[in-house]
KOLNU-804183 format. One line per field, with one value per residue (C-alpha): residue number from 0; x, y, z. Coordinates in steps of 0.001 Angstrom, whole numbers, m for minus. Layout:
REM residues N
i = NUM,...
X = X,...
Y = Y,...
Z = Z,...
//
This chain:
REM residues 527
i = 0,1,2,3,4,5,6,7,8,9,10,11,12,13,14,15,16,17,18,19,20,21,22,23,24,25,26,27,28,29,30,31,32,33,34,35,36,37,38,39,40,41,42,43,44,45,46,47,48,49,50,51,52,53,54,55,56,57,58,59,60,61,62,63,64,65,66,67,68,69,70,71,72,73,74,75,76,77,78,79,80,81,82,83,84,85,86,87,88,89,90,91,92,93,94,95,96,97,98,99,100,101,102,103,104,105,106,107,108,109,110,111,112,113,114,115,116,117,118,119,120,121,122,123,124,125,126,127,128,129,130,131,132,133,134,135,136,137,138,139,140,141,142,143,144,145,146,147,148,149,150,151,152,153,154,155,156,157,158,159,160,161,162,163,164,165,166,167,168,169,170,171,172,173,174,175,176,177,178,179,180,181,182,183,184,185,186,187,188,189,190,191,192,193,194,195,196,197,198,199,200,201,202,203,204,205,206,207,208,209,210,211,212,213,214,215,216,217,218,219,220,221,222,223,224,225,226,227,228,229,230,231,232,233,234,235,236,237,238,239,240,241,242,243,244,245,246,247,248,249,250,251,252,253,254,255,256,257,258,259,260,261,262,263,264,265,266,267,268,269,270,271,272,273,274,275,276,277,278,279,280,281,282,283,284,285,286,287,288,289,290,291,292,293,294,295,296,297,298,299,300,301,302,303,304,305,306,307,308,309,310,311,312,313,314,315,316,317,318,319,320,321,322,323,324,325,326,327,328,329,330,331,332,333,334,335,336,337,338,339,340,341,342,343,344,345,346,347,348,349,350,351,352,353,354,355,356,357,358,359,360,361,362,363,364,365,366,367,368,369,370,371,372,373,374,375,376,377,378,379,380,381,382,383,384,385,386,387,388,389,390,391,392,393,394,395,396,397,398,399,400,401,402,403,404,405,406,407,408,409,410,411,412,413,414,415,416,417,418,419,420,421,422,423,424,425,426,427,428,429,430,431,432,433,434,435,436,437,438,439,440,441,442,443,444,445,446,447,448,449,450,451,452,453,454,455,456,457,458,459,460,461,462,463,464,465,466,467,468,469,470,471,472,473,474,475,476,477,478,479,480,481,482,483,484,485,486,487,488,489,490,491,492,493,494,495,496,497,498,499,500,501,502,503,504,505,506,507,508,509,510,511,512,513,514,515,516,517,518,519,520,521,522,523,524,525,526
X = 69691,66692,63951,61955,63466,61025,61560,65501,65109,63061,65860,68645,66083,65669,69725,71107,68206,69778,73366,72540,70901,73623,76784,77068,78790,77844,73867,73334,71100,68466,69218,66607,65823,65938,66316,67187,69866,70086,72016,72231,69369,69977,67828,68639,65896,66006,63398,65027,64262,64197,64571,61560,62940,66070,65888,68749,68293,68379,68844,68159,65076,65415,62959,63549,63499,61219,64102,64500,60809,60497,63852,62472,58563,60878,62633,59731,57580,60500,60807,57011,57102,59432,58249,54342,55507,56973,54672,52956,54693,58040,57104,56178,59324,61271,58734,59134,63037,62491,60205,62536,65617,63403,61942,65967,66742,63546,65179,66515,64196,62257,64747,64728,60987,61886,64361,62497,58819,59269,57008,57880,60228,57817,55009,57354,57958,54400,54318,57314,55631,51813,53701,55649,52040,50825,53740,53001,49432,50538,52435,48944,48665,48554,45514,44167,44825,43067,40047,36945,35234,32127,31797,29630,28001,26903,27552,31234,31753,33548,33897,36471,38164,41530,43380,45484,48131,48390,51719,52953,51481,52266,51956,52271,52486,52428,54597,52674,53211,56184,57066,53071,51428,54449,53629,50026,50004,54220,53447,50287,50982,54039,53120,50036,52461,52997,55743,55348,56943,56973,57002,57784,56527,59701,59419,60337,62066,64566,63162,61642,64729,66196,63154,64011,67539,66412,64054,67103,69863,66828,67172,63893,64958,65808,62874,60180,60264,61280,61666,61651,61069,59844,56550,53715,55604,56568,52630,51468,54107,52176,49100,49561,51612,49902,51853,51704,47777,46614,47292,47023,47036,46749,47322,45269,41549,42945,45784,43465,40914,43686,44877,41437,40327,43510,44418,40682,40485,43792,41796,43944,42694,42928,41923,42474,42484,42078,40857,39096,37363,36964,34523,34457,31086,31494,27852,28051,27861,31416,34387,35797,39547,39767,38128,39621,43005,41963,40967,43876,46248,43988,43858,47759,49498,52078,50836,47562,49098,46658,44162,43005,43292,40577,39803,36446,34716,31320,29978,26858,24612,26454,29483,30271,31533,34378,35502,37707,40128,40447,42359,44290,45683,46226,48373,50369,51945,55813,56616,60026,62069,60814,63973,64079,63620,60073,58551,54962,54424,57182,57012,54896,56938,57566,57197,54240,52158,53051,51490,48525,47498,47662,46177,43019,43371,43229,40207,38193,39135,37789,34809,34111,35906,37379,40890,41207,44759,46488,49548,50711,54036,55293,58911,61263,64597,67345,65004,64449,63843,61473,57975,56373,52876,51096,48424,45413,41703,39072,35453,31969,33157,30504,29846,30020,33798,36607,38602,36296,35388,39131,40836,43589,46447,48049,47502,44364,41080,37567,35084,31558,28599,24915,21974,21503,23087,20687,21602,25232,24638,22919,25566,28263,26407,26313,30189,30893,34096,33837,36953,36556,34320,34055,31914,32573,29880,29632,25894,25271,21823,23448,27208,24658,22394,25647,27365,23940,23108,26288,27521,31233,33342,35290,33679,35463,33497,35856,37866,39593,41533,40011,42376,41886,44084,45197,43164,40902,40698,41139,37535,36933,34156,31983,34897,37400,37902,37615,37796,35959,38386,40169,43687,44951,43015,41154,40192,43549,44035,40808,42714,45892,44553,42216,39515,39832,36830,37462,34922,35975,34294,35743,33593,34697,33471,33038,31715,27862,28084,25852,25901,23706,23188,21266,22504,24069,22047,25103,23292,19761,20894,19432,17516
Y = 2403,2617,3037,5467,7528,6310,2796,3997,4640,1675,m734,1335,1289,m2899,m3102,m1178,m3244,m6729,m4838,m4521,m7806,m9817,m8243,m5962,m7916,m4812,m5970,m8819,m11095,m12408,m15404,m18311,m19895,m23665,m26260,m23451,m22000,m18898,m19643,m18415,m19684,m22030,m20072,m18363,m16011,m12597,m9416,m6273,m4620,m1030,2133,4310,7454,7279,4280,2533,m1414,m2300,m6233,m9119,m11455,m15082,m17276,m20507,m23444,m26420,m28469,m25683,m25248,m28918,m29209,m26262,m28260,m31236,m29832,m28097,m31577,m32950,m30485,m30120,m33626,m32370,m28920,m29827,m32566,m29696,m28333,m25226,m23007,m24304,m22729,m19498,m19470,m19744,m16672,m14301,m14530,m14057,m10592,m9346,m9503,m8094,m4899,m4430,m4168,m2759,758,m1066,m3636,m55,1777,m1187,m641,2553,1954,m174,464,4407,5052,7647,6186,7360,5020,2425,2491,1868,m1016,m2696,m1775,m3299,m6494,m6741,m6385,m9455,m11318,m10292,m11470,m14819,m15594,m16039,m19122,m21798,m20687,m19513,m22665,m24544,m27075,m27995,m30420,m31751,m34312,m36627,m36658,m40003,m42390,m42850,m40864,m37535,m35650,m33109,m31248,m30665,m28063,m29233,m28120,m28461,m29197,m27099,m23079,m20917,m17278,m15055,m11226,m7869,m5073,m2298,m3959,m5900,m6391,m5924,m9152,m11692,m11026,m11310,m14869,m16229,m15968,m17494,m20084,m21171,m20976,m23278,m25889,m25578,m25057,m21352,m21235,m17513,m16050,m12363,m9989,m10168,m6462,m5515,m9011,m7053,m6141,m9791,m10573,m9380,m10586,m14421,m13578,m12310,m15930,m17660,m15885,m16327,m19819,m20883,m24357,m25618,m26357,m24257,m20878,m21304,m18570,m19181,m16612,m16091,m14601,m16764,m19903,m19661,m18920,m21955,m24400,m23194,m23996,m27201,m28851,m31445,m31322,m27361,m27438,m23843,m21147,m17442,m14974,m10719,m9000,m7657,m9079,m10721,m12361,m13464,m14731,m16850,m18390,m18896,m20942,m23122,m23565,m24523,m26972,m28811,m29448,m26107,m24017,m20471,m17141,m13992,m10417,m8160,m5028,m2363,984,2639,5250,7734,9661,12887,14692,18109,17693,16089,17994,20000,19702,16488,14769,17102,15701,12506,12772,13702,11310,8438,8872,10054,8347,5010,7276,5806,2203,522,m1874,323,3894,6395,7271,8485,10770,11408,14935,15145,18082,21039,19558,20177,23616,21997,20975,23812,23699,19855,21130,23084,20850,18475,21005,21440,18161,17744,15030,13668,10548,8590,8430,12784,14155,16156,14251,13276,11702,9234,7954,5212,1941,1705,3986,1622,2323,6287,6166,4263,6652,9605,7695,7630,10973,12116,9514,11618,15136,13700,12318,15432,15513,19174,19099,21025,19706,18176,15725,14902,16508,17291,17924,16764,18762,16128,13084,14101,10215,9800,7622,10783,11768,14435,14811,15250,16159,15635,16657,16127,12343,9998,6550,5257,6934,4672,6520,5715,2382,1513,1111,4034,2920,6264,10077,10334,11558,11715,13959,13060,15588,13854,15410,12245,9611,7526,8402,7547,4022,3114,3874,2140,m608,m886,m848,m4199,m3999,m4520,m4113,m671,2252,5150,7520,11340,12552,13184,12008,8236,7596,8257,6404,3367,3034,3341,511,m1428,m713,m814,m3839,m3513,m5881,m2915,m99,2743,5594,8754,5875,6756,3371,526,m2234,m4073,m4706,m8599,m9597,m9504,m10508,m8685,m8547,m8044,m8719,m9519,m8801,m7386,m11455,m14704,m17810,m18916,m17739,m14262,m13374,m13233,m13185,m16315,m16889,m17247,m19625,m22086,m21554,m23028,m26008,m28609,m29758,m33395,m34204,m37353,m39459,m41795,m44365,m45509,m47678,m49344,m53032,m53965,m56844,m56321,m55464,m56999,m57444,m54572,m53748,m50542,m46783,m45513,m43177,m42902,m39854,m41454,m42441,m45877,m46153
Z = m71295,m73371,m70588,m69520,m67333,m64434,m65903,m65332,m61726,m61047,m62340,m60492,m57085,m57783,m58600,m55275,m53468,m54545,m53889,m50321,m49724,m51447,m51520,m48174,m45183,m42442,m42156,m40148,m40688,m38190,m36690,m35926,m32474,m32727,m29727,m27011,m29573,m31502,m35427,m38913,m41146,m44027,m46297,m49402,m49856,m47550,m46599,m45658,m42418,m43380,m40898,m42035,m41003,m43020,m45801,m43685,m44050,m40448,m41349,m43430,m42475,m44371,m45323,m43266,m45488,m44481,m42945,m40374,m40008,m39649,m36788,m34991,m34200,m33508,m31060,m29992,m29614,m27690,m25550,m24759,m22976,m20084,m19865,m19237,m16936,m14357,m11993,m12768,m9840,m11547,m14675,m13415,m11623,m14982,m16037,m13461,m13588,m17514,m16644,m14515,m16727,m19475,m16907,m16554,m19970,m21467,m22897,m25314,m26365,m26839,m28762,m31385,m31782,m32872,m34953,m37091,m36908,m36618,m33518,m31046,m28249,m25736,m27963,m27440,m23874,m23390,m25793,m23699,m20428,m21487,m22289,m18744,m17406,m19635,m17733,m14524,m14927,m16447,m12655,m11538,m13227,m10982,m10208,m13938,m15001,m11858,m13255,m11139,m9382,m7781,m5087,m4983,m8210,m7537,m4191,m3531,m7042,m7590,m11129,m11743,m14757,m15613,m17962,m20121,m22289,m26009,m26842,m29822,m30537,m32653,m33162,m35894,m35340,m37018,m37648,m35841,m32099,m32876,m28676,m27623,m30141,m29576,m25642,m25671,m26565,m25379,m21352,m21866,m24377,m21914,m18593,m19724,m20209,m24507,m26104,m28600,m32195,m32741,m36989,m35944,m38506,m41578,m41581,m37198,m36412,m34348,m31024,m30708,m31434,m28586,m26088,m27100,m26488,m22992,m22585,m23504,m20990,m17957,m18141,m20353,m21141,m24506,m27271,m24923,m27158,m30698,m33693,m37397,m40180,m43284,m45179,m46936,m47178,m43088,m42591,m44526,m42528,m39770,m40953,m42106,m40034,m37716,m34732,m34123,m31867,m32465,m34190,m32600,m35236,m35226,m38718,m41852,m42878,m45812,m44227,m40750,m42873,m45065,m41566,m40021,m43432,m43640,m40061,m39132,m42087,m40982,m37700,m35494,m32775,m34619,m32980,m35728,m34524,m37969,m39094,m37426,m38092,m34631,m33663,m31619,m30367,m28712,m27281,m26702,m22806,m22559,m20869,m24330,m23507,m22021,m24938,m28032,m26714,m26397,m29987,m31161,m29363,m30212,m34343,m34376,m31862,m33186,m37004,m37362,m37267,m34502,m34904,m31773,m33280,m33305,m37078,m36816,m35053,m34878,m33245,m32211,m32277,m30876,m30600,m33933,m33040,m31788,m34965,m35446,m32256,m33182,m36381,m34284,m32007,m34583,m36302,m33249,m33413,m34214,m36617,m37042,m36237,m33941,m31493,m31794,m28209,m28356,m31381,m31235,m34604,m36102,m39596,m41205,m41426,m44701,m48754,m49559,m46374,m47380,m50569,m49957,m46804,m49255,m51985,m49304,m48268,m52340,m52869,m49663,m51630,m55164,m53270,m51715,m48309,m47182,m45345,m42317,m42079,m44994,m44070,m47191,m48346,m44684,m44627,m41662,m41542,m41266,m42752,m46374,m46877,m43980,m44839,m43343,m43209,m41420,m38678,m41402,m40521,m43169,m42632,m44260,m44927,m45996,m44875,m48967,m49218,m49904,m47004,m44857,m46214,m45809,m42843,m43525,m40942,m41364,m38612,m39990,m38470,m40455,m38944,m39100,m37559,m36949,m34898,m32230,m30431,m31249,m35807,m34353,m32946,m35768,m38052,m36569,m35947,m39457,m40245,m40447,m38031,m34198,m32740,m30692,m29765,m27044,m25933,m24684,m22206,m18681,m18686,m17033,m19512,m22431,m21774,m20892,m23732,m25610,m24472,m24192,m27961,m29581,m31041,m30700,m28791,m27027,m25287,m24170,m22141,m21860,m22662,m26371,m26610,m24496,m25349,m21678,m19049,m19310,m16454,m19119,m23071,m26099,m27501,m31149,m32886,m35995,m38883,m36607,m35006,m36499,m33628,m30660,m27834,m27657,m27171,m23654,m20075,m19066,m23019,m23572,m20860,m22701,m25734,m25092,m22892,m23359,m20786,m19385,m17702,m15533,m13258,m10706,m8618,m5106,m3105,81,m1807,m5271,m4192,m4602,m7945,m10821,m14753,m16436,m20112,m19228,m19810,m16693,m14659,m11344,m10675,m9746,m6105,m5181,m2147
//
């Protein structure tokens, strides 16, 4: 009564908050997956799962309580015992008829993407689709998983290795691929032989959701794929406790570098994919409208929110004349709710993410950054409460800016000019991220010495977003990964097994064999 009136609204936006999360019996609550079963959790404490476009709370996420944390690795461990004892074909065989009944209902595993990250339905689609590929590739793994061996290493003695699995995983995910991160390390971590505990992201549970529900109706047996919830409290369980193996991680660099440190020092397996500040290099000799679209689709598409997004771009020479058309495709495209027929650019996923991304964009003006195309302030008819931002273009940014120093997450592209490819190497060489790159030219020499020189873990040439195919890993590097083996392909396969080297000696007789104190040297044949 006697606030300010913006100390007013915050107390009424804090009081019809705790309205809606206590009192309202229309949203339903997430449920967690424990022992092959899907129930309410026993915890007190809820997040809200908000629709970006409109404000509507989607669901309530609780924070699982250590007793359910603790049931669901129980169940987990027992489980593990029977499912690494079945042959490896038998576990694909529960996998493919998993994949299939998730192809069939993919739409809408999709449309829940949508509804509560905001991207573009045709965004999510692909997101759905990339992760039925990760699938299909984990089928193969009888023969992924295969060890080695070597005959003969010594008279009458063989060596070989075997693959092993873990026992418990765990994974914890973002909200910006809430379908695409669970997937890159669940086929893997199961087919393998482990048993995954999955902490979906407490702000896009839904669509996960709805994949475990799939696992479950296939016919994945009990204990194999478990789900519990939560924020910082959920991450340390994780952590710490000694039975879950290995820890596979994708989120911010503050949160990946939290897991790395604690996970590692409890003795885990931990692999972090983080941050990223992704250039793009474009010489003056590369096909104009091929790579201006590229450019454009690459820094806007999912609004900015990829670890994979293109938010620089660095013209060389000439090429800075195309700096103009850029703007104007970027002002061509449509902005709106993500599930709108015809809408290119959906809404950031939630108010915070909205006002930091124009907080950088203001930062870049004060620092001395022109607009081309200012996204701040866009209206959507229909979606007056929309976390909306704009396609923006900013030129003449500087390499000490805190938009560029920041990873912005938002439809934001910084435009950079320098005279030589050779200026632009160095310079990005010098970010201290590593996650992706490309190159626009048609010229051999120069797409080689840039992927030669460049130290970036992901090189795309005429490539904009070179996240790999899963016959190969996800390759991040320097402060874009933390961890020794990277997320899906045959890393991922090392990662969630364990080498067993055995050695084995069969003679026809042990009978001429005498007492020796000496190392042994099998391989030094006697005569």
């Amino acid at each position: 009564v006697h606030g300010t009136p913006s100390e007013c609204l915050f107390f009424f936006e804090m009081l019809k908050s705790t309205c809606r999360r206590y009192f309202s019996t229309n949203v339903p609550k997430a449920k967690v997956l424990i022992g092959g079963k899907f129930r309410e959790s026993a915890g007190t404490q809820f997040y809200e799962v908000v629709n970006p476009a409109t404000q509507e709370v989607v669901s309530l996420v609780p924070q699982s309580p250590q007793s359910e944390m603790e049931e669901a690795v129980e169940k987990a461990s027992k489980a593990f015992r029977k499912w690494s004892e079945l042959s490896a074909s038998a576990r694909v065989r529960y996998l493919m008829k998993f994949g299939q009944k998730l192809h069939d209902n993919a739409k809408s595993v999709s449309e829940l993407v949508t509804k509560e990250q905001g991207k573009v339905i045709g965004d999510a689609d692909g997101e759905v689709f990339r992760s039925l590929e990760i699938l299909e590739h984990a089928y193969g793994m009888p023969s992924l998983q295969m060890g080695e061996i070597l005959e003969n290493v010594a008279q009458n003695m063989n060596t070989y290795s075997l693959r092993q699995p873990l026992g418990v995983v765990a994974g914890i995910v973002p909200f910006n691929f809430p379908v695409m991160m669970p997937m890159w390390m669940l086929p893997l971590a199961i087919t393998t032989g482990n048993c995954f505990i999955l902490k979906p992201s407490e702000k896009v549970p839904g669509a996960m959701m709805r994949i475990m529900e799939i696992a479950v109706e296939s016919g994945i047996p009990e204990g194999v794929l478990s789900v519990i919830h939560g924020a910082k409290p959920t991450v340390d369980f994780i952590c710490d406790h000694p039975k879950i193996r290995a820890v596979s991680f994708v989120g911010g660099n503050q949160a990946g570098e939290y897991v790395y440190q604690r996970g590692t020092a409890n003795g885990k397996r931990v692999q972090c994919n983080m941050g990223a500040k992704n250039h793009a290099v474009v010489l003056p000799d590369a096909d104009k409208e091929f790579t201006l679209n590229n450019l454009i689709g690459a820094s806007c598409g999912a609004a900015g929110q990829r670890c994979m997004a293109l938010p620089v771009t660095i013209f060389i020479g000439e090429a800075k004349n195309w700096i103009p058309e850029l703007a104007e495709r970027a002002k061509a495209i449509r902005v709106g709710a993500g599930h709108e027929p015809g809408v290119d650019l959906g809404p950031l996923v939630s108010k915070e993410s909205k006002a930091r991304v124009e907080r950088l964009i203001e930062s870049g003006v004060k620092e001395g950054a022109k607009l081309l195309v200012d996204g701040r302030g866009v209206k959507v008819p229909n979606y007056p409460n929309g976390n909306f931002v704009g396609p923006t273009v900013m030129t003449d940014v500087k390499g000490d800016m805190e938009c560029y120093r920041e990873e912005i997450f938002g439809p934001v592209l910084q435009v950079m000019t320098m005279d030589t490819l050779d200026e632009a190497i160095e310079f990005i060489n010098s970010n201290p991220y590593g996650n992706g790159t490309a190159i626009f030219t048609t010229n051999g020499a120069y797409a080689r010495k840039f992927e030669h020189e460049i130290d970036v873990g992901q090189v795309g040439i005429n490539v904009p977003i070179p996240v790999p195919l899963p016959m190969f890993s996800f390759t991040g590097s320097r402060k874009s990964f933390r961890g020794d083996l990277h997320q899906y392909g045959k890393e991922a396969v090392k990662f969630y097994t364990q080498t067993k080297t055995v050695t084995a000696l069969w003679k026809p007789s042990y009978n001429d064999s005498k007492f020796s104190i000496a190392f042994p040297t099998p391989g030094r044949d006697s005569k």
